[in-house]
PyMOL Python script that loads the backbone (N, CA, C, O; Angstrom):
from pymol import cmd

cmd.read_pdbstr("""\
ATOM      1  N   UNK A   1       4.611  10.877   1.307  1.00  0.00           N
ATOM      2  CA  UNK A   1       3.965  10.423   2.523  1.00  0.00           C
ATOM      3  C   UNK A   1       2.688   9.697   2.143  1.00  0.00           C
ATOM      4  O   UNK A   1       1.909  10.171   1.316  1.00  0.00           O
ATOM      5  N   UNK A   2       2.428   8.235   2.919  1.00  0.00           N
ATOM      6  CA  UNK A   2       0.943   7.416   2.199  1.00  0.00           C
ATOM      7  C   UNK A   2       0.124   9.174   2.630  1.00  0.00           C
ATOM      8  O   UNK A   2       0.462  10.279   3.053  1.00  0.00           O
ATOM      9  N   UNK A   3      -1.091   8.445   2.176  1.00  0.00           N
ATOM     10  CA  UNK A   3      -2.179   9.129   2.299  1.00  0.00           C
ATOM     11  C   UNK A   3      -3.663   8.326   2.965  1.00  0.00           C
ATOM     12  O   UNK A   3      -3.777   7.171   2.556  1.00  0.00           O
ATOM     13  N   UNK A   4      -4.527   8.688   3.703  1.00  0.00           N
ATOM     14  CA  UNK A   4      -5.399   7.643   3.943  1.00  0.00           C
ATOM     15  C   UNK A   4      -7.010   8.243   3.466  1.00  0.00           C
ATOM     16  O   UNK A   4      -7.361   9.373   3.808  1.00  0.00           O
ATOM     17  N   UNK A   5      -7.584   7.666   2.942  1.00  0.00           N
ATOM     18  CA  UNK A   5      -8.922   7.256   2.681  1.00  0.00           C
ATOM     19  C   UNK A   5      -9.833   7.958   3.543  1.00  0.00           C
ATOM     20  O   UNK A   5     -10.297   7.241   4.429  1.00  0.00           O
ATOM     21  N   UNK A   6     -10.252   9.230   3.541  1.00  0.00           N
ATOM     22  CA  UNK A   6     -10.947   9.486   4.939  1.00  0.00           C
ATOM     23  C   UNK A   6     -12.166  10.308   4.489  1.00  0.00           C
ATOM     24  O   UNK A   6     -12.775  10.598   5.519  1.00  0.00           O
ATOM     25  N   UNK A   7     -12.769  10.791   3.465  1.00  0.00           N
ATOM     26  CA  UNK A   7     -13.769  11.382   2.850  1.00  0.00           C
ATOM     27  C   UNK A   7     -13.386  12.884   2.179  1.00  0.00           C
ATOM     28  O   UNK A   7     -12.635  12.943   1.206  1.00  0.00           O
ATOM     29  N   UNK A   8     -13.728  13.587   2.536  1.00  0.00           N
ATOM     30  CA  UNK A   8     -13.142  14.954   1.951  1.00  0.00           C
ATOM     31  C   UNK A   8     -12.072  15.390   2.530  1.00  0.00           C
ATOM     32  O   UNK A   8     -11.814  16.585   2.379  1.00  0.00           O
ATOM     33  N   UNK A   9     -11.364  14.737   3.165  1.00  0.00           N
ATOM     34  CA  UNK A   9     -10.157  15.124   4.560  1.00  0.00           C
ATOM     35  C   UNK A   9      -8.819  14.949   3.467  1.00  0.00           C
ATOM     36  O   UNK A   9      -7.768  15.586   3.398  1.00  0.00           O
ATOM     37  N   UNK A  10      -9.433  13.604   2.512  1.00  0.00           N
ATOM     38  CA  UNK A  10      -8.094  13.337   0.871  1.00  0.00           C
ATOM     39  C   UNK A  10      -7.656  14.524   0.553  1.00  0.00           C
ATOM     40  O   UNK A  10      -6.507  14.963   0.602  1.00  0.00           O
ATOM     41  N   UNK A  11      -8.907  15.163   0.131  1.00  0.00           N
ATOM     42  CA  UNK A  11      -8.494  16.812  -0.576  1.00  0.00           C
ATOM     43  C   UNK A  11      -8.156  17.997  -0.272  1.00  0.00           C
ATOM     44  O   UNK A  11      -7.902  18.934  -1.030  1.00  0.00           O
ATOM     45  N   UNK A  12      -8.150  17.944   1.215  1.00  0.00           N
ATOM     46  CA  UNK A  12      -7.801  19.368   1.747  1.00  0.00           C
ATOM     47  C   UNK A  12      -6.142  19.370   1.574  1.00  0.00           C
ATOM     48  O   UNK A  12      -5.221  18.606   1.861  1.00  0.00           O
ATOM     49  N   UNK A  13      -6.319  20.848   0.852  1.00  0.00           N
ATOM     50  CA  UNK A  13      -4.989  21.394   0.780  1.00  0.00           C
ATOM     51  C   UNK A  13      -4.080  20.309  -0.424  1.00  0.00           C
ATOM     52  O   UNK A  13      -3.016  19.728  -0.212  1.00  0.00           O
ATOM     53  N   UNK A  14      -4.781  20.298  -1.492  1.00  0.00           N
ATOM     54  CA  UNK A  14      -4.011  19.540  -2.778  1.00  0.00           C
ATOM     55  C   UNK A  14      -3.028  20.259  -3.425  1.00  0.00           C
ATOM     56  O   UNK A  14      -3.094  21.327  -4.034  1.00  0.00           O
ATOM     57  N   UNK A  15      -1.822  19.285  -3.134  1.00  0.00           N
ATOM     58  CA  UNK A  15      -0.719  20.153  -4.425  1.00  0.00           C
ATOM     59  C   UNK A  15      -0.201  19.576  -5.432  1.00  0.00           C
ATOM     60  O   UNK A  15       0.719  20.085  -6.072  1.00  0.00           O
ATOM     61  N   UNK A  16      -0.696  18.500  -5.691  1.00  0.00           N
ATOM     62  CA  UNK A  16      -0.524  17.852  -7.054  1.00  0.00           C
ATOM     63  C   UNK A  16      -1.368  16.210  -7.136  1.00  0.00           C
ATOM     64  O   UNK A  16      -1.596  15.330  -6.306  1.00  0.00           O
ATOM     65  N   UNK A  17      -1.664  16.402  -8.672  1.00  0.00           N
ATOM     66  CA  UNK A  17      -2.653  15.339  -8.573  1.00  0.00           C
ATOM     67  C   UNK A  17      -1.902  14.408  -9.759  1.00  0.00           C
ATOM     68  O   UNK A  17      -1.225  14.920 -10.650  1.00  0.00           O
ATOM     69  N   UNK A  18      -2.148  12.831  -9.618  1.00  0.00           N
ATOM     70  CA  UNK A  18      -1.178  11.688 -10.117  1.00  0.00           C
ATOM     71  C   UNK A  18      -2.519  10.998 -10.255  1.00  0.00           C
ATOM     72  O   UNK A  18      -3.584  11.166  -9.659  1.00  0.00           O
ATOM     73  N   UNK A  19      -2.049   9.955 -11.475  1.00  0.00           N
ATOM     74  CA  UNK A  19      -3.250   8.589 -11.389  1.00  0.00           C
ATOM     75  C   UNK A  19      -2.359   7.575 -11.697  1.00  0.00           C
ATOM     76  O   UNK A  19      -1.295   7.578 -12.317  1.00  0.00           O
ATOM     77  N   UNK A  20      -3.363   6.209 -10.827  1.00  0.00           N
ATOM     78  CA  UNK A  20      -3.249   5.060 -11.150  1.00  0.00           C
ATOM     79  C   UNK A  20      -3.788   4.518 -12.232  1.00  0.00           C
ATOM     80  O   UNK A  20      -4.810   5.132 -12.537  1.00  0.00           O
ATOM     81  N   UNK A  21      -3.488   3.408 -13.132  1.00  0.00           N
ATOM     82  CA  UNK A  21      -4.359   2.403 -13.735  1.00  0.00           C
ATOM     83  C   UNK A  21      -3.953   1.273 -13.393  1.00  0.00           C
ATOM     84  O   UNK A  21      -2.904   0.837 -12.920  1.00  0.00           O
ATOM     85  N   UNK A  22      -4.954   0.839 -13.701  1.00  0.00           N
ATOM     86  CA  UNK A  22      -4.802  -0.571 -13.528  1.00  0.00           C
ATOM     87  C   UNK A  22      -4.174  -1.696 -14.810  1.00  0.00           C
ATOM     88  O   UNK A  22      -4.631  -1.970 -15.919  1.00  0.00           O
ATOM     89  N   UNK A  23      -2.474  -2.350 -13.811  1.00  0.00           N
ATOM     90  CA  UNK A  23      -1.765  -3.006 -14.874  1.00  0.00           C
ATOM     91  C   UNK A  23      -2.307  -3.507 -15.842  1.00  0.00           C
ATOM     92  O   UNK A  23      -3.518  -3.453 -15.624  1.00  0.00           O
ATOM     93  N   UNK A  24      -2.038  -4.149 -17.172  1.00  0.00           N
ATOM     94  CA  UNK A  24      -2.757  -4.931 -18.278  1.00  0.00           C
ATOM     95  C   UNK A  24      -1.896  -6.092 -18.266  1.00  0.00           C
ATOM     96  O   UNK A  24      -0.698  -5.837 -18.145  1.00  0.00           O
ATOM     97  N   UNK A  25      -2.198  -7.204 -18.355  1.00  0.00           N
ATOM     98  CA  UNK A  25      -1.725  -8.780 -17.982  1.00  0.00           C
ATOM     99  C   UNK A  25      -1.858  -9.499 -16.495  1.00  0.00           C
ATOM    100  O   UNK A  25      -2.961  -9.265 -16.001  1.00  0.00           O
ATOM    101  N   UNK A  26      -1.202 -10.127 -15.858  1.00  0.00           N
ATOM    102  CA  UNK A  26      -0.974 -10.487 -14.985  1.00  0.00           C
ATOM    103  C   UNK A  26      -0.583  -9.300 -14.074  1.00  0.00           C
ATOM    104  O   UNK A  26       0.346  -8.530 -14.318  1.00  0.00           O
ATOM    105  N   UNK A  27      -1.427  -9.236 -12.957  1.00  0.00           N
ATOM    106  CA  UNK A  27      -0.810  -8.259 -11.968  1.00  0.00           C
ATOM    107  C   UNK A  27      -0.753  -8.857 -10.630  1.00  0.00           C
ATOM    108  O   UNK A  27      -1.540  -9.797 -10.519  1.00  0.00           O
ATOM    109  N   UNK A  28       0.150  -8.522  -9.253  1.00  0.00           N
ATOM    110  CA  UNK A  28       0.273  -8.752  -8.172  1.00  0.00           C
ATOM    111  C   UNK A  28      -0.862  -8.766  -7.656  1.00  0.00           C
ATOM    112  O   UNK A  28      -1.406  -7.686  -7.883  1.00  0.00           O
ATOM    113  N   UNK A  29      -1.822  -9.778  -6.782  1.00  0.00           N
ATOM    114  CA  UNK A  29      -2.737  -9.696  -5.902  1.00  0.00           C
ATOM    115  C   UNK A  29      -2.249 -10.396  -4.282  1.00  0.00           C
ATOM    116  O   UNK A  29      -1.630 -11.447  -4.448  1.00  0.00           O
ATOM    117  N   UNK A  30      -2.365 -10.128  -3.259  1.00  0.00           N
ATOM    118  CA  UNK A  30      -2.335 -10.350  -2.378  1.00  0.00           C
ATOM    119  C   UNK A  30      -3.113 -10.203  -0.805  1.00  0.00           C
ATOM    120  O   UNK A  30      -4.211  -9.654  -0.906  1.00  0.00           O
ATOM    121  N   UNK A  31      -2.811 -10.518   0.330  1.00  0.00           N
ATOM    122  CA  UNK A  31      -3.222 -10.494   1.539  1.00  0.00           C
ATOM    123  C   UNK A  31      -2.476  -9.720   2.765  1.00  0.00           C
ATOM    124  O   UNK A  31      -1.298 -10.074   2.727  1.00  0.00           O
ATOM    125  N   UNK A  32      -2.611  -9.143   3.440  1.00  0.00           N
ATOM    126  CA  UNK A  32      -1.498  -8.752   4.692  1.00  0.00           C
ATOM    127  C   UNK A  32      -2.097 -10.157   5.519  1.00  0.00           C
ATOM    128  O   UNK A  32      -3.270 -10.432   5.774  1.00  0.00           O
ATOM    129  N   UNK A  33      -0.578 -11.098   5.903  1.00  0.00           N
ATOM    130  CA  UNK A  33      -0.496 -11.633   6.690  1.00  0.00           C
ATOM    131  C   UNK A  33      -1.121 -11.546   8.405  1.00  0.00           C
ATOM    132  O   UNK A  33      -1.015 -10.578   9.158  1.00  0.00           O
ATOM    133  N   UNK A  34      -1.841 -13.004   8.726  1.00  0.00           N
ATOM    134  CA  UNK A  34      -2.233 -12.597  10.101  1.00  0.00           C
ATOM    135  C   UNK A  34      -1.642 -11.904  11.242  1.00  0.00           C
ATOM    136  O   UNK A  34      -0.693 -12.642  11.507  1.00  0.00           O
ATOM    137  N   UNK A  35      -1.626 -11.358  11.718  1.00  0.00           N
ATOM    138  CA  UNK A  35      -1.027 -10.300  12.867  1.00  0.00           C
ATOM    139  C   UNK A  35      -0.800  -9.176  12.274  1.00  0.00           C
ATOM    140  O   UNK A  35       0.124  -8.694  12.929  1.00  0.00           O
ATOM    141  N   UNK A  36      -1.093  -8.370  11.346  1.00  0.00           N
ATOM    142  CA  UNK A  36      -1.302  -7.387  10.260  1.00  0.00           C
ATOM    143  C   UNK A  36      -0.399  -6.763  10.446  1.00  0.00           C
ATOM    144  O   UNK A  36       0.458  -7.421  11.036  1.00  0.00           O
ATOM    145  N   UNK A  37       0.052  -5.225  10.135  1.00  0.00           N
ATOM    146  CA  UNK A  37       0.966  -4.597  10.424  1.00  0.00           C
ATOM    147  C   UNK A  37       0.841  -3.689  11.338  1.00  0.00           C
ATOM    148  O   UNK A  37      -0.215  -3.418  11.911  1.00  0.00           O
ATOM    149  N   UNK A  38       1.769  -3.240  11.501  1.00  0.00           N
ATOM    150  CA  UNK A  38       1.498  -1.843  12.714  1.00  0.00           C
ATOM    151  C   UNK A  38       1.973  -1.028  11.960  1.00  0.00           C
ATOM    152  O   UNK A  38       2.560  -1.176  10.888  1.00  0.00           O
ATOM    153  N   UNK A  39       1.459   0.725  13.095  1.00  0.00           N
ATOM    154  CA  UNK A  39       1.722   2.255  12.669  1.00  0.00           C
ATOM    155  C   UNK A  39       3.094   2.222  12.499  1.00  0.00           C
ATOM    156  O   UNK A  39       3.880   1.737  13.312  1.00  0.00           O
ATOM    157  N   UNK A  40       3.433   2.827  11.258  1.00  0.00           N
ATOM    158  CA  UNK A  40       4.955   3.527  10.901  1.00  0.00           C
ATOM    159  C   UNK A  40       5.926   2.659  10.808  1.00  0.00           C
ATOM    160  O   UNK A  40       7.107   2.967  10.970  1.00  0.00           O
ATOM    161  N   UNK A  41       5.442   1.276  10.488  1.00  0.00           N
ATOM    162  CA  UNK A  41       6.069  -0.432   9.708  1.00  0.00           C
ATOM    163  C   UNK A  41       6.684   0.057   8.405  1.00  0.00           C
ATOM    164  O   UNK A  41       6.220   1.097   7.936  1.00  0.00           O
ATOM    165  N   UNK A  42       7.574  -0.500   7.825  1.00  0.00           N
ATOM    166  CA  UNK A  42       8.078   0.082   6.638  1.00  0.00           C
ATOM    167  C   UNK A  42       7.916  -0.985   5.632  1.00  0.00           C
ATOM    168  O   UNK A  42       7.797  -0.562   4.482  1.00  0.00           O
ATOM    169  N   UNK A  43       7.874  -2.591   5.824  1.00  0.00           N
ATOM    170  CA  UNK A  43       7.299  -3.613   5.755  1.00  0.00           C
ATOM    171  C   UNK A  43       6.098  -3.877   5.544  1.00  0.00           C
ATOM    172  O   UNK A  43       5.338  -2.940   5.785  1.00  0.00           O
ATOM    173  N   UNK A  44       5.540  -5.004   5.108  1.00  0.00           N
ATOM    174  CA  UNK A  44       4.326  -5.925   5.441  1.00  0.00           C
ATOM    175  C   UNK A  44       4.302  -6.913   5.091  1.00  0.00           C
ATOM    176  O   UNK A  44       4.297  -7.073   3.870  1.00  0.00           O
ATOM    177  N   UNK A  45       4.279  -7.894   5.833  1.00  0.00           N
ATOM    178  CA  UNK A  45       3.955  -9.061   5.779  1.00  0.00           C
ATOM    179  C   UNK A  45       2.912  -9.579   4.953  1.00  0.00           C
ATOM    180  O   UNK A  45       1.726  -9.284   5.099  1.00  0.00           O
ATOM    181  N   UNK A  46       3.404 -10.423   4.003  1.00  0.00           N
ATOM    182  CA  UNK A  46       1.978 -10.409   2.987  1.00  0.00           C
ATOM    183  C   UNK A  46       2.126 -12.242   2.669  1.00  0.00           C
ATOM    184  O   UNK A  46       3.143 -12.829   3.039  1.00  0.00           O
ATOM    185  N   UNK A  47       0.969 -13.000   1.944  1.00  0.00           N
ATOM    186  CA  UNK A  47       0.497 -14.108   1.676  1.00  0.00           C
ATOM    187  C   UNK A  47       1.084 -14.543   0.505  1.00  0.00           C
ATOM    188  O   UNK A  47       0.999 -15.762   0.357  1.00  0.00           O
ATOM    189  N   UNK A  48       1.751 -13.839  -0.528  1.00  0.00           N
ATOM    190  CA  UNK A  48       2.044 -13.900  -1.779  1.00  0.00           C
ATOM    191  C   UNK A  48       2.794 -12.609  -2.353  1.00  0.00           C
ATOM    192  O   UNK A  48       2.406 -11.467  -2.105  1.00  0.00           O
ATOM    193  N   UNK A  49       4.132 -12.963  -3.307  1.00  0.00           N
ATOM    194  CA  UNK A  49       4.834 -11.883  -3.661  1.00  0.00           C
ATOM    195  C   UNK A  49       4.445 -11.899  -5.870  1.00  0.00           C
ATOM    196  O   UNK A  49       4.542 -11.027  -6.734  1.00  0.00           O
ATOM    197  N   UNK A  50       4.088 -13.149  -5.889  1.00  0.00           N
ATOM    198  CA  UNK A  50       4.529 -13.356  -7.321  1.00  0.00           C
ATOM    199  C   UNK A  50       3.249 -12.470  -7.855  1.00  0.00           C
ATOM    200  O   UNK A  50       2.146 -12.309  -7.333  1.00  0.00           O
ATOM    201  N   UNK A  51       3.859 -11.889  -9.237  1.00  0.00           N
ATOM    202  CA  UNK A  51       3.676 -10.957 -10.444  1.00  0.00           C
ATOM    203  C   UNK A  51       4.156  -9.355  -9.582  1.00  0.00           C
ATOM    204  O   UNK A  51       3.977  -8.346 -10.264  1.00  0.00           O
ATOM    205  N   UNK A  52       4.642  -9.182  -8.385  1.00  0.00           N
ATOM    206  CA  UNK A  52       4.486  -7.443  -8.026  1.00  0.00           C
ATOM    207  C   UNK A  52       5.967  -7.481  -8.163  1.00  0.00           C
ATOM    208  O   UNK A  52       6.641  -8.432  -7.768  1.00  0.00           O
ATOM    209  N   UNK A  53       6.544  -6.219  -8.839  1.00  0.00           N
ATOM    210  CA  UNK A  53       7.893  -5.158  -9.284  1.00  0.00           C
ATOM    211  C   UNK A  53       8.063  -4.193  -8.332  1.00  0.00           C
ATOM    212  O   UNK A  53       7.105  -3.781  -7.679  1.00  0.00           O
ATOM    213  N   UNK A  54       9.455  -3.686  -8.143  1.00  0.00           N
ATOM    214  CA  UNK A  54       9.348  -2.644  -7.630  1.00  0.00           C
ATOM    215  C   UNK A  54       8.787  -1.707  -8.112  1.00  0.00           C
ATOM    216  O   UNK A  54       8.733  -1.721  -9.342  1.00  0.00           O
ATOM    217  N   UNK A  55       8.059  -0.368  -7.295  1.00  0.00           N
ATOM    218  CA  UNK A  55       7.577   0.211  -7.516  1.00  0.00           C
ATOM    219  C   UNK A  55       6.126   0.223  -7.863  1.00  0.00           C
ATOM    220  O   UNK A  55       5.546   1.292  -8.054  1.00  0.00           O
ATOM    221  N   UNK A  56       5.588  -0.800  -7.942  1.00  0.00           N
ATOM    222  CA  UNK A  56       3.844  -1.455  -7.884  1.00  0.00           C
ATOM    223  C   UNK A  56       3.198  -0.597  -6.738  1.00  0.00           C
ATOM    224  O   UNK A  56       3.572  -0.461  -5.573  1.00  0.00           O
ATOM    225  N   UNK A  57       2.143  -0.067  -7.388  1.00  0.00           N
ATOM    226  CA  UNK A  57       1.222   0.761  -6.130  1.00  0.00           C
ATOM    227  C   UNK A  57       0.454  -0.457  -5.144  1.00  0.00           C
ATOM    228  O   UNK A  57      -0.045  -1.450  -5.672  1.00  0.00           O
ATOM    229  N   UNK A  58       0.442  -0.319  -4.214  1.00  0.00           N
ATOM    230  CA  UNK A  58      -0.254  -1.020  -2.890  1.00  0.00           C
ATOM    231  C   UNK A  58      -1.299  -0.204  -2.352  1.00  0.00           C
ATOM    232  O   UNK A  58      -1.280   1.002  -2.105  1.00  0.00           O
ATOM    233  N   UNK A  59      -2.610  -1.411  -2.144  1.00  0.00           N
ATOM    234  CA  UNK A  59      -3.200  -0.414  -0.867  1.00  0.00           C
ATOM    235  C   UNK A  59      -3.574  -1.353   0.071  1.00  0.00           C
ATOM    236  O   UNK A  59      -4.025  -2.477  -0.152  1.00  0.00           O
ATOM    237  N   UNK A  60      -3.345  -0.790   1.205  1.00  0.00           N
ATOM    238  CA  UNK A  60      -3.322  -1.455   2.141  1.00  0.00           C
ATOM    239  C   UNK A  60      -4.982  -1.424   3.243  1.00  0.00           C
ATOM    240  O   UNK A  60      -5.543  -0.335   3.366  1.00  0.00           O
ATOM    241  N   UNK A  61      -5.382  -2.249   3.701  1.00  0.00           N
ATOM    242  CA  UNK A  61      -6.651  -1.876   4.418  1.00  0.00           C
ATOM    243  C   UNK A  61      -7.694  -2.037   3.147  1.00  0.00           C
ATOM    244  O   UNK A  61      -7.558  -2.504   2.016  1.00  0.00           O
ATOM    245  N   UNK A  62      -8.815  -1.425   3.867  1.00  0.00           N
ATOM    246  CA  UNK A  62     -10.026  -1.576   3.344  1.00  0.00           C
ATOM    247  C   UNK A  62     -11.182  -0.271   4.031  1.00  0.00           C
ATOM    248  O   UNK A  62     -11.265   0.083   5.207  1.00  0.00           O
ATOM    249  N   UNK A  63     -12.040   0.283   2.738  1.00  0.00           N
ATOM    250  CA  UNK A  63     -12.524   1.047   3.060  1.00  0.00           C
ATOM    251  C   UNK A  63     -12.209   2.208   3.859  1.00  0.00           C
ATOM    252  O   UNK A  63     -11.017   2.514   3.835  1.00  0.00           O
ATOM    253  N   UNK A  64     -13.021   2.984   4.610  1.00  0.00           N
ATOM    254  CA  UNK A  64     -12.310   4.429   5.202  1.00  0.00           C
ATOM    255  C   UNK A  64     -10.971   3.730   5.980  1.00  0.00           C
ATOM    256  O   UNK A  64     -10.127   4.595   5.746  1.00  0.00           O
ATOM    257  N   UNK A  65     -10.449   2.946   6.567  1.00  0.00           N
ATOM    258  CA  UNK A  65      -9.040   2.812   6.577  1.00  0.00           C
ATOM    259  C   UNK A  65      -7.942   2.175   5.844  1.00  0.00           C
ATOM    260  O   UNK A  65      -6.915   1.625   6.244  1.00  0.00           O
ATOM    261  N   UNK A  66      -8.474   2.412   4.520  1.00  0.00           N
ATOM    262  CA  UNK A  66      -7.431   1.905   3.279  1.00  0.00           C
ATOM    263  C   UNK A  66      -6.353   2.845   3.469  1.00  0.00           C
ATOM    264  O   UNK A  66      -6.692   3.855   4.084  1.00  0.00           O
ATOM    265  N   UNK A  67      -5.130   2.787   3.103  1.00  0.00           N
ATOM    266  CA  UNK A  67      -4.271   3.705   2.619  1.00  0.00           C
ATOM    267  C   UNK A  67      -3.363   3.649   1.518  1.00  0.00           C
ATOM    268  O   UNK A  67      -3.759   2.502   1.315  1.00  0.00           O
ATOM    269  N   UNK A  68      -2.667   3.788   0.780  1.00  0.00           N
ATOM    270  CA  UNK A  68      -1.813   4.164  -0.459  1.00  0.00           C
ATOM    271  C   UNK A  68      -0.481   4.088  -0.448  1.00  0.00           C
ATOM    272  O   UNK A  68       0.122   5.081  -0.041  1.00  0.00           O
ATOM    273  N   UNK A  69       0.228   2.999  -0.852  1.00  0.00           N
ATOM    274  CA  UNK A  69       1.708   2.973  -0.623  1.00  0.00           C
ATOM    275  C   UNK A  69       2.637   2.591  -1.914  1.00  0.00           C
ATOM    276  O   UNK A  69       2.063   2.697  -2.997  1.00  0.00           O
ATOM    277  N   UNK A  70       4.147   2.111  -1.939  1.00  0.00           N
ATOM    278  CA  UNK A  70       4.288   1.690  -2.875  1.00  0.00           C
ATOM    279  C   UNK A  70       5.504   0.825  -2.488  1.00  0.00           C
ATOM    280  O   UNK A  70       6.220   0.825  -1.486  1.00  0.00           O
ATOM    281  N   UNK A  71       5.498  -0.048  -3.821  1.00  0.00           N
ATOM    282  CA  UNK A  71       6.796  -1.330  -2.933  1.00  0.00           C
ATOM    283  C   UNK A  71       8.010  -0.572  -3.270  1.00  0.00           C
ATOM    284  O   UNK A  71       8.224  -0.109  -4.391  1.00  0.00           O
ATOM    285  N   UNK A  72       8.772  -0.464  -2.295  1.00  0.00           N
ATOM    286  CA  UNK A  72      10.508   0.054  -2.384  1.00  0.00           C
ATOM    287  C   UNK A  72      11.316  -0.743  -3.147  1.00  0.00           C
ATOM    288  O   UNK A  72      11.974  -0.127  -3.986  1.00  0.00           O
ATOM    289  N   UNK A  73      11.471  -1.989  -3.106  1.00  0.00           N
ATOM    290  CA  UNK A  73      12.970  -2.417  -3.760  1.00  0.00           C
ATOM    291  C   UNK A  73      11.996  -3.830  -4.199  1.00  0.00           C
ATOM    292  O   UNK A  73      10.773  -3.776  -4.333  1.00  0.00           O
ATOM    293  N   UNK A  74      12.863  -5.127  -4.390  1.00  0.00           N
ATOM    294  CA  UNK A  74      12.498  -5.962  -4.871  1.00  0.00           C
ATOM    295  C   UNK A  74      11.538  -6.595  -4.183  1.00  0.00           C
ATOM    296  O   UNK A  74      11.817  -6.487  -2.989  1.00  0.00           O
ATOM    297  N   UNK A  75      10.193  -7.419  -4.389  1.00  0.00           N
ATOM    298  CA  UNK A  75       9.134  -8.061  -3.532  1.00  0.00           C
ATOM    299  C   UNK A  75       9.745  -9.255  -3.143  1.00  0.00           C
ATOM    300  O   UNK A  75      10.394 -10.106  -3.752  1.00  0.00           O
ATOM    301  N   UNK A  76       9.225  -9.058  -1.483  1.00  0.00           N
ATOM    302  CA  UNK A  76       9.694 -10.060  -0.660  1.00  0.00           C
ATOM    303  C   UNK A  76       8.814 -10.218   0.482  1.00  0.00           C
ATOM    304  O   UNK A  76       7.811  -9.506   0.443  1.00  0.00           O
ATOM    305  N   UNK A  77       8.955 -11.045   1.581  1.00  0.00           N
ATOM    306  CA  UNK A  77       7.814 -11.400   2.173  1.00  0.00           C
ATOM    307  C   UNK A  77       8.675 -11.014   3.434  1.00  0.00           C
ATOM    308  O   UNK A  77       9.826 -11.433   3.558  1.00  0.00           O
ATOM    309  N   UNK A  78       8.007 -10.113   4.460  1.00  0.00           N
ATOM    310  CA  UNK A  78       7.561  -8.778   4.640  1.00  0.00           C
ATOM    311  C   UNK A  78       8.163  -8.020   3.006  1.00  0.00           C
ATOM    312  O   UNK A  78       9.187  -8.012   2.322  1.00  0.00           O
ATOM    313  N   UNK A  79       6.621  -7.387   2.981  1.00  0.00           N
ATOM    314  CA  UNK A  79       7.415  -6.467   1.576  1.00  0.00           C
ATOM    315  C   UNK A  79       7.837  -5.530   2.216  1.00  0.00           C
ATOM    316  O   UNK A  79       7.849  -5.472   3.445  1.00  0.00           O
ATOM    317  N   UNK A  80       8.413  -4.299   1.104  1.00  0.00           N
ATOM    318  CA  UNK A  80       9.047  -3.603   1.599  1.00  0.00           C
ATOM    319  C   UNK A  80       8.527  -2.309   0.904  1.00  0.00           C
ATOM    320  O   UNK A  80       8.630  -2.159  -0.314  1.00  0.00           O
ATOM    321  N   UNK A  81       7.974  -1.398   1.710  1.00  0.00           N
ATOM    322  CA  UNK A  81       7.016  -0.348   1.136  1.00  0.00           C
ATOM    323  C   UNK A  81       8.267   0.806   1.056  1.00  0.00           C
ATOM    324  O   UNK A  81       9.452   0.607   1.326  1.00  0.00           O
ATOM    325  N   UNK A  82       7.769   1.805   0.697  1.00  0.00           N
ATOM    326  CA  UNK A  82       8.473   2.952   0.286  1.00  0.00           C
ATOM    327  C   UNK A  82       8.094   4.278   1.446  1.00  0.00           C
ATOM    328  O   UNK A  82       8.873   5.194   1.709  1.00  0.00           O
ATOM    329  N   UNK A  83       6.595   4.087   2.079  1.00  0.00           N
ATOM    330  CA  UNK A  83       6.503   5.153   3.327  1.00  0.00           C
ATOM    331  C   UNK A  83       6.201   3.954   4.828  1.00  0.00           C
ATOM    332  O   UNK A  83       5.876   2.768   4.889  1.00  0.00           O
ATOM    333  N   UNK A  84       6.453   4.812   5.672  1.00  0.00           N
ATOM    334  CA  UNK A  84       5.769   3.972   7.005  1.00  0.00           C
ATOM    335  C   UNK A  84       4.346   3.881   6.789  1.00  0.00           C
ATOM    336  O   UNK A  84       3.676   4.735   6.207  1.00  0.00           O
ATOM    337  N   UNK A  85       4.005   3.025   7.185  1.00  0.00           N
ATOM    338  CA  UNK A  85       2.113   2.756   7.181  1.00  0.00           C
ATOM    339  C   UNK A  85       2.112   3.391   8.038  1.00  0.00           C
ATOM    340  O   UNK A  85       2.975   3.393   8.916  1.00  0.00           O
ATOM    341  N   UNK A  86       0.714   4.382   7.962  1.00  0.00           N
ATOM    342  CA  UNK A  86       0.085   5.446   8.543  1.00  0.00           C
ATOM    343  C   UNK A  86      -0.724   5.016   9.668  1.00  0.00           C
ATOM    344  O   UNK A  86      -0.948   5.645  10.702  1.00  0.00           O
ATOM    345  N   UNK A  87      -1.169   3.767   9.307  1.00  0.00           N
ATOM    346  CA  UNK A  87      -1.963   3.362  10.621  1.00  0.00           C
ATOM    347  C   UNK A  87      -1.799   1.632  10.958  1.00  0.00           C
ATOM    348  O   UNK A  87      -0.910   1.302  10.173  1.00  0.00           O
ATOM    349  N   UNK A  88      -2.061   0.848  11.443  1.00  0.00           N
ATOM    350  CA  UNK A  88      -2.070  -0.731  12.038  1.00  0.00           C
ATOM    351  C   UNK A  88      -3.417  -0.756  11.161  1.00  0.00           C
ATOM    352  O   UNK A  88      -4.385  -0.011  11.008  1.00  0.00           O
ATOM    353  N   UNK A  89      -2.852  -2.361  10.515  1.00  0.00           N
ATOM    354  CA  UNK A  89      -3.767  -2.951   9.843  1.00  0.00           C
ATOM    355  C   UNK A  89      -3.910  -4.297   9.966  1.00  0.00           C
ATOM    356  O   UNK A  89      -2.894  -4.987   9.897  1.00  0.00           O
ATOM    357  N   UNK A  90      -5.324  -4.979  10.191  1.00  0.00           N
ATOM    358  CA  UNK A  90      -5.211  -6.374  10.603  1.00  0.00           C
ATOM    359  C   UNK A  90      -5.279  -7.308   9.524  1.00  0.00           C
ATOM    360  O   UNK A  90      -5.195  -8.516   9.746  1.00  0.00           O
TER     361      UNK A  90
END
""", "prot")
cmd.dss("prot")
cmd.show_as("cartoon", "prot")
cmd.util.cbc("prot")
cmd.orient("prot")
């Protein structure tokens, strides 16, 4: 299930902890497309697909409403995430 960005609200009740790094070479950068996404989208519409694989971590938003996702199958425009987005993002 994503997770969202919310201050100490991340850590309540942890049952396992994972890390990211950050790729080495060329990595996926992108935009969510204008009209952003909505709550529980499985998709997103994005500006650019080239350098992201399946399975590339995403975050979506910015600041306390960032959240944490990951691409499902091959990148395509709506991508195609692996949970519903937790909240609408512009």
């Amino acid at each position: 299930m994503p997770r969202t960005y919310r201050k100490a609200e991340l850590w309540a009740g942890v049952t396992a902890v994972g890390y990211i790094r950050e790729q080495t070479g060329t990595h996926g950068d992108t935009t969510v497309k204008a009209g952003g996404v909505t709550a529980a989208q499985v998709t997103c519409p994005v500006t650019a697909i080239a350098n992201f694989t399946n399975g590339d971590p995403v975050f979506i938003g910015a600041n306390e409403q960032m959240e944490f996702n990951q691409i499902e199958a091959a990148p395509a425009d709506p991508m195609p995430l692996k949970y519903p987005t937790f909240r609408a993002h512009d």
